[in-house]
C-alpha positions as CSV (number, residue, x, y, z in Angstrom):
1,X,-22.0,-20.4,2.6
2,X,-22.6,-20.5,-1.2
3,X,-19.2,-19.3,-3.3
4,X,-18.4,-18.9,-6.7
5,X,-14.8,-18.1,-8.3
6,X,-13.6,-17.8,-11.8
7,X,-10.9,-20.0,-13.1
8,X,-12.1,-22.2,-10.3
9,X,-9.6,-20.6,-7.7
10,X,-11.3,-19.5,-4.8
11,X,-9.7,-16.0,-3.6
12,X,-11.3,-16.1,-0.1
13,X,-12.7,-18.7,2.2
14,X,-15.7,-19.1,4.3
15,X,-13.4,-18.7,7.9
16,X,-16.0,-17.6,10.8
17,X,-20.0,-16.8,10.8
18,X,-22.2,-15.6,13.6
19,X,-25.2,-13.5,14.7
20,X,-26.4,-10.3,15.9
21,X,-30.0,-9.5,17.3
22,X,-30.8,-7.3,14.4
23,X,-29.1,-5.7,11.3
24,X,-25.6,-5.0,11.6
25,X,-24.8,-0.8,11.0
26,X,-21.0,-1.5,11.0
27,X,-18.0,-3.7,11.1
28,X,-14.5,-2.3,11.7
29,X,-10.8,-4.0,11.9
30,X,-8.0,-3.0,14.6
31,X,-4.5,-3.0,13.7
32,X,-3.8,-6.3,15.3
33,X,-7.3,-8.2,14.0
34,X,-9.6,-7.5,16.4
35,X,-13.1,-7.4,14.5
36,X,-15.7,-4.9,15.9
37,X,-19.1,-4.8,15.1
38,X,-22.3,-3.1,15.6
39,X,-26.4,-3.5,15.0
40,X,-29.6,-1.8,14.9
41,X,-30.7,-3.4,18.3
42,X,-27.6,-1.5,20.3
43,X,-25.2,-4.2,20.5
44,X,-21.8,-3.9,20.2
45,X,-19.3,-6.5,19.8
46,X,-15.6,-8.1,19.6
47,X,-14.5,-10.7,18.1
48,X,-10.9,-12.3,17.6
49,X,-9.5,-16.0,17.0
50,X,-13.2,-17.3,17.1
51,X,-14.4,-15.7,20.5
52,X,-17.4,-12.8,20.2
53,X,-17.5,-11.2,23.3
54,X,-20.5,-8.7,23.7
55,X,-19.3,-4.9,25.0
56,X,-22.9,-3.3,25.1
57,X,-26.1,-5.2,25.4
58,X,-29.3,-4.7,23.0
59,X,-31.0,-1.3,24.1
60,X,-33.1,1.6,22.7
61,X,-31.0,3.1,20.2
62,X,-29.2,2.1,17.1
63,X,-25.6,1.7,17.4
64,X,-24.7,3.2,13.8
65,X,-20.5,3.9,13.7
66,X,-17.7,2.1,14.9
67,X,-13.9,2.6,14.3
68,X,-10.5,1.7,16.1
69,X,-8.0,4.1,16.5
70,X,-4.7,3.8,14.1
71,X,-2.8,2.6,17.4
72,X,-5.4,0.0,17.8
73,X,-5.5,1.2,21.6
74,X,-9.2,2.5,21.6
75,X,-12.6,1.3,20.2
76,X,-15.2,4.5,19.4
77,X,-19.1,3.8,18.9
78,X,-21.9,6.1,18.4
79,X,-25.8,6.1,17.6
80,X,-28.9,7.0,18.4
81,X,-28.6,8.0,22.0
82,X,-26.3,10.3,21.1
83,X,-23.5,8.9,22.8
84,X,-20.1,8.3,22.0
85,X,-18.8,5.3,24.0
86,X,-15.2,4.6,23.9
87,X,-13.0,0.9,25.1
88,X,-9.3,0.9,25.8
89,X,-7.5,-2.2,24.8
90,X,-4.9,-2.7,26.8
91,X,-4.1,-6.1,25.7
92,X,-5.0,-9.1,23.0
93,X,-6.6,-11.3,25.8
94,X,-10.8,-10.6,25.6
95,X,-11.3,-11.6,28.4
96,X,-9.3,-9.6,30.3
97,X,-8.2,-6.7,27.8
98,X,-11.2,-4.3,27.0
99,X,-12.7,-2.0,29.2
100,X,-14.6,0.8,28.9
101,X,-13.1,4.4,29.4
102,X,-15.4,7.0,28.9
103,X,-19.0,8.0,28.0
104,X,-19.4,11.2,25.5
105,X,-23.0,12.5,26.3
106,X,-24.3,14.8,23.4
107,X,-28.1,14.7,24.4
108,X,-30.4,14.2,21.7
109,X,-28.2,14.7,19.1
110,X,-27.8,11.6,16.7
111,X,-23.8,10.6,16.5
112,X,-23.6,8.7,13.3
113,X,-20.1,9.7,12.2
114,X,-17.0,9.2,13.8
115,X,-13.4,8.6,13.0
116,X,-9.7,8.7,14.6
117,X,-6.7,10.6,13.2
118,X,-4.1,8.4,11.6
119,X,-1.2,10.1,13.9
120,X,-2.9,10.3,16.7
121,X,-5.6,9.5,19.4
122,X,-8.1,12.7,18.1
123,X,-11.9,11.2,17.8
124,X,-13.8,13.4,15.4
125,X,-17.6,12.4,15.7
126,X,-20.7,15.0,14.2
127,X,-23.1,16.4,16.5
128,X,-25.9,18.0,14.1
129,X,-23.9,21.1,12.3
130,X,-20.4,20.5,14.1
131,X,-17.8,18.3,14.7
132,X,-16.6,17.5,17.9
133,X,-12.3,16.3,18.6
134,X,-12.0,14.8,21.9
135,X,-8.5,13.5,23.1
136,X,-8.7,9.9,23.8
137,X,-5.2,10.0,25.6
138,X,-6.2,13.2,27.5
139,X,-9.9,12.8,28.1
140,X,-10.8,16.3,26.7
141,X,-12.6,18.1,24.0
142,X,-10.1,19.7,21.9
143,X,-12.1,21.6,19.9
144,X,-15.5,22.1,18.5
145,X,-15.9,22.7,14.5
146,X,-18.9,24.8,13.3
147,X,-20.0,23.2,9.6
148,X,-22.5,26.3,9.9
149,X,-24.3,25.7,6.5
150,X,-26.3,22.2,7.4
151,X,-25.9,19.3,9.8
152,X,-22.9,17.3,9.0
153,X,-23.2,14.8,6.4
154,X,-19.5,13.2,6.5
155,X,-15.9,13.6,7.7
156,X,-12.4,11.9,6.6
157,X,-9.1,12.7,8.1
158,X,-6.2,13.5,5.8
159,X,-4.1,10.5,5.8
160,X,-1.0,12.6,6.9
161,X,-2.8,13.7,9.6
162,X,-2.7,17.3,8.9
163,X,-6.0,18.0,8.5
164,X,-9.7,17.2,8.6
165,X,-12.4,17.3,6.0
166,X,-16.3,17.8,6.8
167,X,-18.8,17.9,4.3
168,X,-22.4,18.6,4.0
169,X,-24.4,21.3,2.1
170,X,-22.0,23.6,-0.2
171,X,-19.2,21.2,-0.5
172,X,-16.5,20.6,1.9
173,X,-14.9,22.5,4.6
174,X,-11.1,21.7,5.6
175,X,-9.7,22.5,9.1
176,X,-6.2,22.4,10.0
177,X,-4.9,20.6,12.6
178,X,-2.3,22.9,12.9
179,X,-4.6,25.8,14.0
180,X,-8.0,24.8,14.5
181,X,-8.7,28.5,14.8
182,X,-8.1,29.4,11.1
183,X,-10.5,29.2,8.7
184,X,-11.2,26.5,6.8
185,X,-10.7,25.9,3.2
186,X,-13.3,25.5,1.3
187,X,-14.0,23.4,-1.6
188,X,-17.4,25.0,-3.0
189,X,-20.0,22.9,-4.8
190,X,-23.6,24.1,-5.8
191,X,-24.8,20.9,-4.3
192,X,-24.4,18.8,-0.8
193,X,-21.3,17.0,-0.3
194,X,-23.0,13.7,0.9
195,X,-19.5,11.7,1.4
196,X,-16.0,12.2,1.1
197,X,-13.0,10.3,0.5
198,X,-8.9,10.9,0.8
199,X,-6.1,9.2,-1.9
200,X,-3.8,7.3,0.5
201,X,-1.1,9.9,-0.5
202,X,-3.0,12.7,0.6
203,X,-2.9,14.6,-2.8
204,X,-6.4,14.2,-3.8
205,X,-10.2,14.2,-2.2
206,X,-13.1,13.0,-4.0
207,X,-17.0,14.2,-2.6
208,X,-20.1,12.6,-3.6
209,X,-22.8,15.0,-4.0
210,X,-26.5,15.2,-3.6
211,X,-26.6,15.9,-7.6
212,X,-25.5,13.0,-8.5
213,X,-22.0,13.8,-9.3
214,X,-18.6,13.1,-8.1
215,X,-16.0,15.7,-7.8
216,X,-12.4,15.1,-7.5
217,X,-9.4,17.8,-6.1
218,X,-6.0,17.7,-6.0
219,X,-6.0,19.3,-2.5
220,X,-4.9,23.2,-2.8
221,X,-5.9,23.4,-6.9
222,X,-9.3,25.3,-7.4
223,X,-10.1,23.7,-10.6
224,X,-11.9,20.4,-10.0
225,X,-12.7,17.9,-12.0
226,X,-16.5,16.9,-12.1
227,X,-17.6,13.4,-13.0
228,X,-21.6,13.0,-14.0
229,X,-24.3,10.7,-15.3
230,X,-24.9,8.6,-12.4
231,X,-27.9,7.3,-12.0
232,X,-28.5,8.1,-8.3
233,X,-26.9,9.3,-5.3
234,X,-22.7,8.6,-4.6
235,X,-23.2,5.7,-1.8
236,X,-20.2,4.9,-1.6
237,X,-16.0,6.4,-2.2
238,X,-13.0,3.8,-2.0
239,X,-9.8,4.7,-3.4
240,X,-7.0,2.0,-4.2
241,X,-3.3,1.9,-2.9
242,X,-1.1,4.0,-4.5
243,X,0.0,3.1,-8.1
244,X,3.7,3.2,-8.7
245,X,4.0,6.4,-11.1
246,X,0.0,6.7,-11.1
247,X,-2.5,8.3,-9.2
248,X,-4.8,5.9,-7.4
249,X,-8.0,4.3,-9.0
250,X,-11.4,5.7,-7.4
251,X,-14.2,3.4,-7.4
252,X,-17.7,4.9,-6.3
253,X,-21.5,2.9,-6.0
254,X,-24.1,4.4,-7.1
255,X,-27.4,2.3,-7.0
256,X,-26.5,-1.0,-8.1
257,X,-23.5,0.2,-10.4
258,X,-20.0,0.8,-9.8
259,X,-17.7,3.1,-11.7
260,X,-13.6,2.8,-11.5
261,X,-12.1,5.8,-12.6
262,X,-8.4,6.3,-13.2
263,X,-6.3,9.5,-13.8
264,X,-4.6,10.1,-17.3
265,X,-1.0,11.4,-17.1
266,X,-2.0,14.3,-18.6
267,X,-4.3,16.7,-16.1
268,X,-6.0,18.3,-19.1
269,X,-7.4,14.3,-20.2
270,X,-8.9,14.0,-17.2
271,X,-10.2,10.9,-15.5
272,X,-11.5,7.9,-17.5
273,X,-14.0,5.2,-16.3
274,X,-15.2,1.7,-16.8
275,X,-17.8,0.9,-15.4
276,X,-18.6,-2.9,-13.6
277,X,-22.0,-4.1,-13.3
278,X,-23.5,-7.2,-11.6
279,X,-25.5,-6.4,-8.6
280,X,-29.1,-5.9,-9.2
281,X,-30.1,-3.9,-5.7
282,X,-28.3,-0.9,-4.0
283,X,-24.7,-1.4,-3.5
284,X,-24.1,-1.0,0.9
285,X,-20.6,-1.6,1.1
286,X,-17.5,-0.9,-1.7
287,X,-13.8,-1.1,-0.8
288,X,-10.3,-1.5,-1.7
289,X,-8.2,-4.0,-0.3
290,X,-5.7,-2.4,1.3
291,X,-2.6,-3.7,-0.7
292,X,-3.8,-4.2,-3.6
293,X,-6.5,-3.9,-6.3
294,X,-8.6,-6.3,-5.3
295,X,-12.2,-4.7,-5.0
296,X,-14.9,-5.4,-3.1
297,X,-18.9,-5.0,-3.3
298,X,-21.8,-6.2,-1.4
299,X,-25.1,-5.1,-1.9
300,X,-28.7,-5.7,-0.9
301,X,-29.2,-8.4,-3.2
302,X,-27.1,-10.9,-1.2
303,X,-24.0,-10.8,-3.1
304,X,-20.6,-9.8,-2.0
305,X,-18.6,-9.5,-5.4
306,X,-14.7,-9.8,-5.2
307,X,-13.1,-7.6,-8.5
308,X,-10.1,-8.6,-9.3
309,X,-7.7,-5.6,-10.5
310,X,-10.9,-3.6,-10.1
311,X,-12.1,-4.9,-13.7
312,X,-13.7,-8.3,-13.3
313,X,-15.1,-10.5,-10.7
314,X,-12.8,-13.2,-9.4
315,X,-15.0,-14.6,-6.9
316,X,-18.7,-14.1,-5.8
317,X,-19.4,-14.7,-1.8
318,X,-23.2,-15.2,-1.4
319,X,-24.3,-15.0,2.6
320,X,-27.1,-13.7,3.5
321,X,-30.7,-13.7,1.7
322,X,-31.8,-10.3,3.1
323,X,-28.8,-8.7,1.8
324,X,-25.6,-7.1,3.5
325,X,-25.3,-3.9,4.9
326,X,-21.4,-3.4,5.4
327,X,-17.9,-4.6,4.8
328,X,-14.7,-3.9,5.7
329,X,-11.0,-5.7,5.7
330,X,-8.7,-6.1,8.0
331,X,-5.6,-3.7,7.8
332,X,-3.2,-6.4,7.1
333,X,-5.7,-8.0,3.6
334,X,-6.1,-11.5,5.3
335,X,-9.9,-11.3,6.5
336,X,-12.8,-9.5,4.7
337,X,-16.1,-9.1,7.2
338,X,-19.5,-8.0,6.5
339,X,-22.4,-7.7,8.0
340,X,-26.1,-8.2,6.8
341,X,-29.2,-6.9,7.2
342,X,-30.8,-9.7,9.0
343,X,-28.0,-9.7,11.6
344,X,-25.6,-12.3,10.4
345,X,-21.6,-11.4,10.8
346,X,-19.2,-13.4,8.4
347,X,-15.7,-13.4,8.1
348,X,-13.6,-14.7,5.2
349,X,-9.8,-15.1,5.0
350,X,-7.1,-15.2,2.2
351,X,-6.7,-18.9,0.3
352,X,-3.4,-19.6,-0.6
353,X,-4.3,-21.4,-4.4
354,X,-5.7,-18.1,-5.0
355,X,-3.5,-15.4,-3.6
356,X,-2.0,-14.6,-7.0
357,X,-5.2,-13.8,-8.7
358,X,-5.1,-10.7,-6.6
359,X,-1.7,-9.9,-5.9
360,X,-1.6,-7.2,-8.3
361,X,0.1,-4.2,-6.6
């Protein structure tokens, strides 16, 4: 695996690589390291200390989201089939520790979103113009959310748990998990709301829209901030850690470019951007590292780029000639694993020598 690092320090090291029948849709961390991935062919897999231990086989449908819930007792996948297929993990041994729980059958309805609250074991997971909360601990559907104005196009959790945003055509609609029963708030745009992002303090959510713009809240305020001139579709939302005294930085992907904004003190001088460009095809994956501002990209054109402070690259990972199609590190920072479109899975983990170059927090 080819590397390259400024300074000469590599960041992160080449640590595991394997292979999936076909592209790989998703990759997703647990809280204690288990890797999960998925692919175009139906598989679903695990991996941990070295060991990939297959959960579904290659069928019909494309297995498109995966996520672990916060406690990292449960593993969600859905696709194609419309299914929603849940593991418990009841302990760190593979061979012995996963097992399969319960099949959600939705029909023909494709399942391509799904995520887990942060406080507790609610699966939210789209079925055409709703959203669906089943009770992972309970085996029941708690809920049903109509999106009413189009089929659902995203959904994040509040990181405090208290509520869920679902997006699609109009903006983005809020429920309460307080009363599901209320109405939601709304957060009107004159375009789709294609995906949506949270600020780790729970202050501020961010949409990407169908227009080619970005707009930011600070969740409750009616006057939004909108950010334009992108030259395509918002692929992609990450925000940063919280900033001591700052609001978090917001990176979005759009095409091959990536923009990092960050708030001024002042509300009234808005956000400010620079802008970071290297890739040369669509940019599939972008995210923060979660304790820090280490940045990462990987795109189609084989390149998974490693910013460090969000501002320059520190380290270019180079894997795959078809390009990768996802990313996603590990809750603790020590691994980053992507996937690529011609089915390889590679994991990297930290290097000591050059642990300082991101330890920016």
């Amino acid at each position: 695996m080819f590397s390259l690092s400024a300074k000469g320090k590599v960041l992160f090291q080449s640590h595991w690589q394997g292979s999936l029948t076909e592209y790989v849709t998703a990759v997703a961390w647990s809280s204690n390291n288990l890797l999960a991935a998925s692919s175009a062919a139906g598989e679903v897999v695990v991996w941990q200390d070295g060991k990939l231990v297959s959960l579904l086989s290659v069928g019909v449908a494309s297995i498109d989201c995966l996520a672990f819930s916060s406690d990292g007792k449960f593993l969600a996948a859905g696709g194609q089939d419309g299914k929603v297929r849940v593991w418990s993990i009841f302990d760190s041994s593979l061979s012995q520790g996963l097992g399969k729980i319960h099949t959600l059958d939705n029909g023909a309805l494709w399942v391509d979103k799904l995520a887990w609250s942060p406080t507790c074991n609610y699966l939210a997971y789209n079925l055409g113009r709703y959203v669906q909360i089943w009770d992972a601990d309970n085996q029941t559907i708690i809920t049903t959310l109509p999106f009413v104005n189009s089929s659902v196009l995203d959904l994040a959790w509040r990181p405090n748990g208290e509520s869920i945003a679902i997006a699609g055509n109009g903006g983005v609609k809020v429920w309460s998990t307080k009363d599901w029963d209320d109405d939601p708030y709304l957060m009107d745009m004159p375009s789709a709301s294609i995906v949506t992002a949270w600020s780790g303090d729970s202050k501020y959510i961010a949409s990407g829209n169908f227009d080619n713009t970005i707009t930011v809240f600070e969740y409750g305020s009616p006057h939004p901030w909108i950010m334009q001139g992108f030259p395509g579709k918002i692929s992609n939302l990450t925000w940063s850690q919280p900033l001591s005294n700052k609001t978090a930085l917001l990176a979005a992907s759009s095409i091959e470019g990536i923009a990092v904004w960050e708030k001024e003190a002042d509300d009234k001088d808005g956000w400010n951007a620079q802008i970071l460009n290297l890739h040369n095809s669509k940019i599939q994956g972008l995210e923060f590292h979660p304790h820090s501002l280490l940045l990462a990209s990987a795109a189609d054109d084989g390149w998974l780029c490693l910013w460090t402070k969000a501002k320059q690259v520190g380290q270019i990972l180079e894997g795959t000639r078809d390009g990768f199609s996802c990313l996603a590190w590990s809750q603790d920072g020590r691994f980053l694993a992507a996937g690529s479109q011609d089915g390889k899975l590679s994991i990297w983990s930290e290097s000591n020598c050059g642990k300082d170059e991101f330890d920016d927090k």
